[in-house]
N, C-alpha and C positions, 0 to 999 in steps of 0.2 A: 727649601725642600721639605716637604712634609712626608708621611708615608702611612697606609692604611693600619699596619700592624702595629697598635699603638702600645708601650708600656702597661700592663697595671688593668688593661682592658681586653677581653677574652677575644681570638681572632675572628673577623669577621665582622666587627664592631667600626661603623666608620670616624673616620677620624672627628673628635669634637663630638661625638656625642659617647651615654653611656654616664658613669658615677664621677664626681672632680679624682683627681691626682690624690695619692695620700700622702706626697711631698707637698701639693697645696692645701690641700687637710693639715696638716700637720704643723704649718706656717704660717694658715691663716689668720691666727691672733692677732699679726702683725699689721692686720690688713682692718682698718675699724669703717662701722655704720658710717656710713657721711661722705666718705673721702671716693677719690677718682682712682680708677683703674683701668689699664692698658692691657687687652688682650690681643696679643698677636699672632696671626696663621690661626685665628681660633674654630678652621673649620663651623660645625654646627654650634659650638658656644656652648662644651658641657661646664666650661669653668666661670665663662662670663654668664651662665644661668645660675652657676652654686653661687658666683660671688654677687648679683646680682640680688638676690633672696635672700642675703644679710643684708639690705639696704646697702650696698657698694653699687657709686656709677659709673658702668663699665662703657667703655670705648671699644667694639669688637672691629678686628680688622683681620679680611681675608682676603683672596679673589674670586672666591666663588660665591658669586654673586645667591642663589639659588639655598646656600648654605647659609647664608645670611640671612636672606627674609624669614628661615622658621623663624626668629628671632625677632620678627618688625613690631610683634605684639608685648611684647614683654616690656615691664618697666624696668627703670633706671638703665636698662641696655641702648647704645645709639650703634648701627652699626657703621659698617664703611668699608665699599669695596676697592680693593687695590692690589695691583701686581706690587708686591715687594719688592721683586729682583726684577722687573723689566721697565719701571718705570720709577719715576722721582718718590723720595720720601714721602709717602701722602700726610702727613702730620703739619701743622706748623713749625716754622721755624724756632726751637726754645721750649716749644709746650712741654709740661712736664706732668708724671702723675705718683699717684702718691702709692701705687703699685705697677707693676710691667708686668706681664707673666707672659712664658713663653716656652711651649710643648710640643715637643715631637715636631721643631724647624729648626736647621741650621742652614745661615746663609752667612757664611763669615763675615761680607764685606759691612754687615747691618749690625755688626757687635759694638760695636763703636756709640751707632745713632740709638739701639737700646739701653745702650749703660745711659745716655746722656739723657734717657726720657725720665731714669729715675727721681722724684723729685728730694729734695734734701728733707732728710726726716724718710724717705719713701722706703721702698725693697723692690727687689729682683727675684724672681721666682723662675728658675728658667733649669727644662727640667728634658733629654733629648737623648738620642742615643750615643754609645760609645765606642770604640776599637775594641774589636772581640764580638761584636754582635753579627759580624760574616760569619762564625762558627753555625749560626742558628738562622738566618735566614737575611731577608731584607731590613734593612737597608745593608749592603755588604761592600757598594763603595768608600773607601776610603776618605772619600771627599762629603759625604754625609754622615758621618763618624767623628764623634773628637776626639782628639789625643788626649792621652794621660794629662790632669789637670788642668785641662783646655781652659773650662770654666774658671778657675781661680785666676788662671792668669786675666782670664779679661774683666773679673772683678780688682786684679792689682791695679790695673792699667788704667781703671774708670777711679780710683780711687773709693771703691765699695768695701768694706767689711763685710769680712764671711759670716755669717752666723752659723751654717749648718752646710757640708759640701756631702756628697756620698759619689761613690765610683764602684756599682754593683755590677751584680748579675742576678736579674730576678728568674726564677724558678718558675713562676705560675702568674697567671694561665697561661702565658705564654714563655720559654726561655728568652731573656734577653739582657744586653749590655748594655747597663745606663750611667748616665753622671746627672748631678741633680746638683745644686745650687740656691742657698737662699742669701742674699746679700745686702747689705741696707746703704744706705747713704746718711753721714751724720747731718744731724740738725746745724745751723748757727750757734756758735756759740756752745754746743752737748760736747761733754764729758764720756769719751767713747764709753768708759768703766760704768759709766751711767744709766745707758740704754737697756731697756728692753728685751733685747733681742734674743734670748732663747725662750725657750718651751716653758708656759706654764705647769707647776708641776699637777701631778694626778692627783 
Protein backbone atom coordinates (compact mmCIF):
# COMPACT_ATOMS: atom_id res chain seq x y z
CA UNK A 1 0.00 0.00 0.00
CA UNK A 2 1.42 3.23 -0.73
CA UNK A 3 -0.47 6.54 -0.41
CA UNK A 4 -0.20 10.13 -1.90
CA UNK A 5 -0.09 12.09 1.48
CA UNK A 6 3.35 11.30 2.31
CA UNK A 7 5.14 12.27 5.84
CA UNK A 8 7.54 15.00 6.01
CA UNK A 9 6.28 16.20 2.37
CA UNK A 10 3.82 19.21 1.99
CA UNK A 11 0.35 17.67 0.39
CA UNK A 12 -0.02 17.31 -2.92
CA UNK A 13 3.44 16.22 -3.41
CA UNK A 14 3.47 12.82 -5.27
CA UNK A 15 4.59 9.87 -3.73
CA UNK A 16 8.79 9.44 -4.23
CA UNK A 17 9.44 12.59 -5.21
CA UNK A 18 10.18 16.09 -3.37
CA UNK A 19 13.43 16.30 -0.52
CA UNK A 20 14.73 12.46 1.16
CA UNK A 21 13.06 11.57 4.71
CA UNK A 22 14.87 13.37 7.67
CA UNK A 23 14.76 9.79 9.28
CA UNK A 24 16.99 8.82 6.12
CA UNK A 25 18.83 11.98 6.52
CA UNK A 26 19.40 11.42 9.77
CA UNK A 27 20.62 7.68 9.25
CA UNK A 28 22.42 7.99 6.41
CA UNK A 29 25.96 7.68 7.78
CA UNK A 30 25.19 4.24 8.06
CA UNK A 31 24.70 3.90 4.57
CA UNK A 32 28.57 4.42 2.92
CA UNK A 33 29.95 5.56 -0.86
CA UNK A 34 30.29 2.05 -2.59
CA UNK A 35 27.87 -0.14 -1.12
CA UNK A 36 24.21 -1.52 -2.47
CA UNK A 37 20.95 -0.37 -1.60
CA UNK A 38 17.27 -1.48 -1.89
CA UNK A 39 14.67 0.78 -2.51
CA UNK A 40 11.35 -0.39 -2.15
CA UNK A 41 7.64 1.03 -3.41
CA UNK A 42 10.16 3.98 -4.24
CA UNK A 43 7.57 5.69 -6.34
CA UNK A 44 9.53 8.46 -8.43
CA UNK A 45 12.93 7.69 -6.42
CA UNK A 46 13.23 10.82 -4.19
CA UNK A 47 15.46 8.63 -1.85
CA UNK A 48 17.11 6.41 -4.39
CA UNK A 49 18.16 9.79 -6.15
CA UNK A 50 19.59 11.49 -2.54
CA UNK A 51 21.22 7.95 -1.95
CA UNK A 52 22.20 7.62 -5.29
CA UNK A 53 24.31 11.24 -5.34
CA UNK A 54 26.53 10.01 -2.47
CA UNK A 55 27.78 7.24 -4.92
CA UNK A 56 25.18 4.52 -3.22
CA UNK A 57 23.97 1.68 -5.86
CA UNK A 58 20.44 1.78 -5.66
CA UNK A 59 18.04 -1.07 -6.76
CA UNK A 60 14.70 0.98 -7.17
CA UNK A 61 11.56 -1.09 -7.16
CA UNK A 62 7.86 -0.16 -7.81
CA UNK A 63 5.01 -1.06 -10.18
CA UNK A 64 4.67 1.93 -11.72
CA UNK A 65 6.37 1.57 -14.43
CA UNK A 66 6.23 5.32 -15.86
CA UNK A 67 7.47 6.37 -12.31
CA UNK A 68 10.33 4.49 -12.92
CA UNK A 69 11.68 5.66 -16.16
CA UNK A 70 12.12 9.43 -14.67
CA UNK A 71 14.85 7.54 -13.29
CA UNK A 72 16.45 5.43 -16.48
CA UNK A 73 19.07 8.26 -16.75
CA UNK A 74 20.62 8.56 -13.69
CA UNK A 75 23.70 6.83 -12.46
CA UNK A 76 24.33 4.14 -9.90
CA UNK A 77 20.24 3.78 -10.11
CA UNK A 78 18.89 0.27 -11.85
CA UNK A 79 15.35 0.28 -11.59
CA UNK A 80 12.78 -2.48 -11.70
CA UNK A 81 9.32 -2.89 -12.23
CA UNK A 82 7.06 -5.09 -10.05
CA UNK A 83 3.71 -5.67 -8.35
CA UNK A 84 4.95 -6.49 -4.79
CA UNK A 85 1.54 -7.89 -3.51
CA UNK A 86 0.23 -9.40 -6.72
CA UNK A 87 2.96 -11.18 -7.91
CA UNK A 88 6.28 -13.40 -6.93
CA UNK A 89 9.12 -11.80 -4.95
CA UNK A 90 10.86 -10.03 -7.87
CA UNK A 91 14.42 -10.20 -6.23
CA UNK A 92 16.59 -13.18 -6.26
CA UNK A 93 16.45 -15.81 -4.03
CA UNK A 94 19.07 -14.68 -1.05
CA UNK A 95 20.23 -11.43 -2.69
CA UNK A 96 20.97 -9.15 -0.05
CA UNK A 97 21.99 -5.42 0.30
CA UNK A 98 23.85 -3.46 2.38
CA UNK A 99 20.82 -0.93 2.92
CA UNK A 100 16.72 -1.60 2.39
CA UNK A 101 14.65 1.47 2.75
CA UNK A 102 11.18 1.49 2.75
CA UNK A 103 8.51 4.71 2.88
CA UNK A 104 5.19 5.31 3.10
CA UNK A 105 4.25 1.02 2.11
CA UNK A 106 2.98 -1.55 4.40
CA UNK A 107 2.24 -4.83 3.20
CA UNK A 108 2.58 -7.21 6.03
CA UNK A 109 3.01 -10.50 4.39
CA UNK A 110 6.65 -8.92 2.76
CA UNK A 111 8.00 -8.08 6.39
CA UNK A 112 9.67 -11.03 6.57
CA UNK A 113 11.37 -10.98 2.78
CA UNK A 114 12.49 -7.21 3.70
CA UNK A 115 14.30 -8.07 7.05
CA UNK A 116 15.83 -10.95 5.05
CA UNK A 117 17.29 -8.53 2.21
CA UNK A 118 19.09 -6.90 5.04
CA UNK A 119 22.72 -7.77 4.44
CA UNK A 120 24.90 -8.67 7.70
CA UNK A 121 26.71 -5.53 8.55
CA UNK A 122 23.49 -3.83 6.45
CA UNK A 123 20.39 -1.60 7.97
CA UNK A 124 16.82 -1.20 7.62
CA UNK A 125 15.44 2.27 7.19
CA UNK A 126 11.66 1.73 6.97
CA UNK A 127 9.78 4.64 7.91
CA UNK A 128 5.29 4.36 7.24
CA UNK A 129 2.40 5.40 8.85
CA UNK A 130 0.85 4.68 12.20
CA UNK A 131 -2.70 4.08 14.42
CA UNK A 132 -3.89 7.39 15.03
CA UNK A 133 -3.28 8.85 11.70
CA UNK A 134 -7.49 8.22 10.92
CA UNK A 135 -7.73 11.31 13.28
CA UNK A 136 -6.06 13.28 10.37
CA UNK A 137 -6.87 11.84 7.24
CA UNK A 138 -5.69 8.95 4.82
CA UNK A 139 -4.55 6.45 5.18
CA UNK A 140 -7.45 5.69 8.07
CA UNK A 141 -7.62 1.91 7.44
CA UNK A 142 -6.58 -0.03 10.06
CA UNK A 143 -4.82 -2.42 7.79
CA UNK A 144 -2.47 0.23 6.33
CA UNK A 145 -1.57 1.48 9.88
CA UNK A 146 0.82 -0.16 12.31
CA UNK A 147 0.18 -1.02 15.60
CA UNK A 148 1.96 0.18 18.62
CA UNK A 149 5.57 -1.11 18.06
CA UNK A 150 4.78 -3.04 14.98
CA UNK A 151 8.20 -2.11 13.59
CA UNK A 152 10.41 -3.33 16.58
CA UNK A 153 8.72 -6.34 16.63
CA UNK A 154 9.60 -7.34 13.15
CA UNK A 155 13.20 -6.14 13.87
CA UNK A 156 13.01 -8.82 17.06
CA UNK A 157 11.84 -11.36 14.79
CA UNK A 158 14.39 -10.75 11.82
CA UNK A 159 16.96 -10.59 14.46
CA UNK A 160 17.94 -6.76 13.64
CA UNK A 161 19.17 -4.31 16.42
CA UNK A 162 17.37 -1.19 16.80
CA UNK A 163 19.43 1.65 16.61
CA UNK A 164 16.87 4.47 16.59
CA UNK A 165 12.66 3.64 16.65
CA UNK A 166 10.24 6.85 16.95
CA UNK A 167 6.18 6.53 17.27
CA UNK A 168 5.17 10.29 16.51
CA UNK A 169 2.75 12.66 15.29
CA UNK A 170 4.29 15.11 13.08
CA UNK A 171 2.66 18.61 12.98
CA UNK A 172 3.83 19.96 9.65
CA UNK A 173 3.13 20.39 6.69
CA UNK A 174 1.06 18.07 7.08
CA UNK A 175 -0.61 16.33 10.75
CA UNK A 176 0.21 12.87 10.78
CA UNK A 177 1.05 9.39 12.73
CA UNK A 178 4.24 7.79 11.96
CA UNK A 179 6.63 4.95 13.25
CA UNK A 180 10.00 5.16 11.78
CA UNK A 181 12.75 2.44 12.30
CA UNK A 182 16.35 2.26 11.85
CA UNK A 183 17.96 -1.28 12.35
CA UNK A 184 21.10 -2.99 11.49
CA UNK A 185 22.05 -6.58 11.13
CA UNK A 186 25.50 -7.56 12.92
CA UNK A 187 28.60 -8.28 11.10
CA UNK A 188 30.33 -11.94 11.40
CA UNK A 189 32.03 -12.27 14.17
CA UNK A 190 31.10 -7.88 15.63
CA UNK A 191 30.92 -7.14 18.99
CA UNK A 192 27.36 -5.62 19.05
CA UNK A 193 28.93 -2.80 21.90
CA UNK A 194 31.19 -2.39 18.93
CA UNK A 195 29.21 -1.06 16.13
CA UNK A 196 28.50 2.12 14.80
CA UNK A 197 25.38 2.57 14.97
CA UNK A 198 24.05 5.82 16.39
CA UNK A 199 24.38 9.46 15.33
CA UNK A 200 27.44 11.09 14.67
CA UNK A 201 27.80 13.77 17.09
CA UNK A 202 27.39 17.67 15.93
Amino acid sequence: MTDLAVPGVAPGVAHGTGVPSPWLVRWGHLIAPGTRALDLACGQGRHARWLASRGVSVVAVDRDAAALATMSMLANVTTLTADLEGAPWPLAEGERFDAVIVTNYLHRPLFSRIAASVAPGGVLIYETFAQGNERYGKPSNLQFLLAPGELLEVAREAGLRVAGFEDVTLAAPRAACVQRLCATRAAPGENPGDAALYEPAA
